[in-house]
N, C-alpha and C positions, 0 to 999 in steps of 0.2 A: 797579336800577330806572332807566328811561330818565327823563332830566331833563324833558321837556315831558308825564311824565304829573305828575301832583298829590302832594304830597308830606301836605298836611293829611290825616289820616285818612276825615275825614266829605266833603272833597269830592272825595277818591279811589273814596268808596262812590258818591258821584250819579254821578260822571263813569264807572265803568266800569257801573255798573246802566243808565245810557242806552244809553253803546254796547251793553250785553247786549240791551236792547230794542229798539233801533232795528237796530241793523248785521250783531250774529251772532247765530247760533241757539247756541251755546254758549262757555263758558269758553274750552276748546281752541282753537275758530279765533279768537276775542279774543286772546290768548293769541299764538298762531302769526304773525296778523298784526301784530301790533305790536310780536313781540318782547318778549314780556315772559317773564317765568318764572311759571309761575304756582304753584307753591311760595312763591316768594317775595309776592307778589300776594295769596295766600288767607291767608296767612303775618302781613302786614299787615292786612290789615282783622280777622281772626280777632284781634289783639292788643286790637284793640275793639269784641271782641262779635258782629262779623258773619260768617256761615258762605255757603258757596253754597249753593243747592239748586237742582239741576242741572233738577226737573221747573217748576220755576216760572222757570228762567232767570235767577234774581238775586241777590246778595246779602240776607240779611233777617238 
């Protein structure tokens, strides 16, 4: 995981649930753009409870 995203679980979930709302229409270009894996990504937050769901665009 890249050092300048958030390492805290819960302000991993605001900071990538904004980018999901504001910036991309999905995980995948979140994802592509910034380089992240997203195995590992869902990977993490799934460890506390949060899941995607791709029709609503956000972690919940």
């Amino acid at each position: 995981m890249r050092t300048d995203i958030p390492s805290d679980p819960l302000i991993l979930l605001s900071f990538v649930n904004t980018k999901l709302r504001d910036q991309y229409a999905s995980l995948d270009a979140l994802c592509d753009d910034l380089q992240l894996s997203r195995q590992d990504l869902q990977r993490r937050l799934s460890e506390v409870g949060f899941e995607y769901d791709p029709g609503q665009n956000r972690f919940w």
